[in-house]
C-alpha positions as CSV (number, residue, x, y, z in Angstrom):
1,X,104.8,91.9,77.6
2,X,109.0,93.1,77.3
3,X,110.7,94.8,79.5
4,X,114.0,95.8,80.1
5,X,117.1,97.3,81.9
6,X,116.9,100.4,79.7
7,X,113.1,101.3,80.4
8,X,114.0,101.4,84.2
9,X,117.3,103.4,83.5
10,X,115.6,105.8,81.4
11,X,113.3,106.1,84.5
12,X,116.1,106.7,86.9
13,X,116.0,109.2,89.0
14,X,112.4,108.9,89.6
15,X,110.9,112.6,90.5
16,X,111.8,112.5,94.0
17,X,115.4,111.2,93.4
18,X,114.5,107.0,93.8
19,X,117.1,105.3,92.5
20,X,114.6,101.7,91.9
21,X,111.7,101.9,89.3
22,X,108.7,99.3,89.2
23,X,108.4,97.8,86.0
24,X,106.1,95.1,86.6
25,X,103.5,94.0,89.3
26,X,100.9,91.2,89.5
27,X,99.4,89.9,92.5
28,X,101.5,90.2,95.0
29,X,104.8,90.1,93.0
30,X,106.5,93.4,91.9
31,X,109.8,93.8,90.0
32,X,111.9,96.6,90.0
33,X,115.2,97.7,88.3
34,X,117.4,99.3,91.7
35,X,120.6,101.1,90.6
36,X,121.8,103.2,93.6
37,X,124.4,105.8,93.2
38,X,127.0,106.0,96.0
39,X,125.8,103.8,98.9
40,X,122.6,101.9,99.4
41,X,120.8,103.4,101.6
42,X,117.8,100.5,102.3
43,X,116.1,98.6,105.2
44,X,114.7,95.2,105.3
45,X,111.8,94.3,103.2
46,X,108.6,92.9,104.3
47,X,108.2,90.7,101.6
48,X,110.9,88.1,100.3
49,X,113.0,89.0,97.3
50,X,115.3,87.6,94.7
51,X,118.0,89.7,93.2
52,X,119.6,89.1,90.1
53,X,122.8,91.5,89.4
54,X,122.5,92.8,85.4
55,X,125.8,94.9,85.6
56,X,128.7,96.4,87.8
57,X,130.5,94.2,90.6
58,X,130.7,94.9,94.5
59,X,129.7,93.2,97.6
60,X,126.7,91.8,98.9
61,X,126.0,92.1,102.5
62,X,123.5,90.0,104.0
63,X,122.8,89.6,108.0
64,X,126.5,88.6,108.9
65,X,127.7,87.1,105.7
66,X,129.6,89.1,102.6
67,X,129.3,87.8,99.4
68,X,131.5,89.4,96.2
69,X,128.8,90.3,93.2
70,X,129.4,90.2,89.4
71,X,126.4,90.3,86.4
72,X,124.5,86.7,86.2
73,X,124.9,86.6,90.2
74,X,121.8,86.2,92.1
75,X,120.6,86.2,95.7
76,X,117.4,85.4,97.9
77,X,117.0,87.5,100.6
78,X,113.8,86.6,103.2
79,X,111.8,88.9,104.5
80,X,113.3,91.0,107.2
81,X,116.6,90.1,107.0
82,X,119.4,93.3,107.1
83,X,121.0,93.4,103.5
84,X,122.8,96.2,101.2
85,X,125.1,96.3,98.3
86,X,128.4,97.9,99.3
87,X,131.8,98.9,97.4
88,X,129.8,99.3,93.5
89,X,130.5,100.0,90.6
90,X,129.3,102.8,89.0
91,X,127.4,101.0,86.5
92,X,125.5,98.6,89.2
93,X,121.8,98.0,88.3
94,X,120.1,94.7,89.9
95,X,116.5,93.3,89.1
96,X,114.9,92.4,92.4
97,X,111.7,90.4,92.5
98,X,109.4,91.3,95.8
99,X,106.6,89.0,95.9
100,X,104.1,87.1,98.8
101,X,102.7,87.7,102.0
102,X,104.2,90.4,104.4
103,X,106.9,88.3,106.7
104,X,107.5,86.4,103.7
105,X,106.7,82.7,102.9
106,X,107.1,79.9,105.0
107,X,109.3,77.4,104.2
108,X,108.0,73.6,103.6
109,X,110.4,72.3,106.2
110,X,110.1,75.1,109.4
């Protein structure tokens, strides 16, 4: 199955004024279209995600570190780490992939 940046949009607002909408979910993976309006106002996740930036350019904050955002960027962000888009464009809309257990996965080498 398709989907796309404009079948999000065209959900966004959702009803109660969300500014992400889930456009696909299997197992434990869900992806969303997220397209905040004036600041991002979210907490850390309890699942690991991916982010991969489809328009506008801003910053990236994540734990201590700043990163500078433009379209094809991406970013992994484990579970429960502090993170937030800052200083966006109007037009910002990101993909972000949630997906395994809650605390996220553990990695081969830890």
């Amino acid at each position: 199955m398709k989907y796309s940046v404009e079948q999000g949009l065209a959900r966004l607002p959702g009803p109660n004024g969300e500014r992400f909408a889930e456009l696909i979910a299997h197992g434990s993976m869900r992806t969303e279209l997220y397209a905040p309006r004036g600041h991002d106002p979210q907490q850390p996740h309890a699942q690991d995600e991916l982010y991969f930036i489809h328009s506008g350019r801003g910053q990236f904050v994540q734990g201590q570190e700043r990163h500078r955002f433009a379209p094809g960027d991406a970013f992994f962000v484990p579970a429960g780490q502090p993170h937030r888009f800052e200083e966006f464009t109007d037009d910002f809309a990101t993909w972000v992939v949630f997906w395994g257990p809650s605390a996220g996965e553990k990695n081969e080498t830890e």
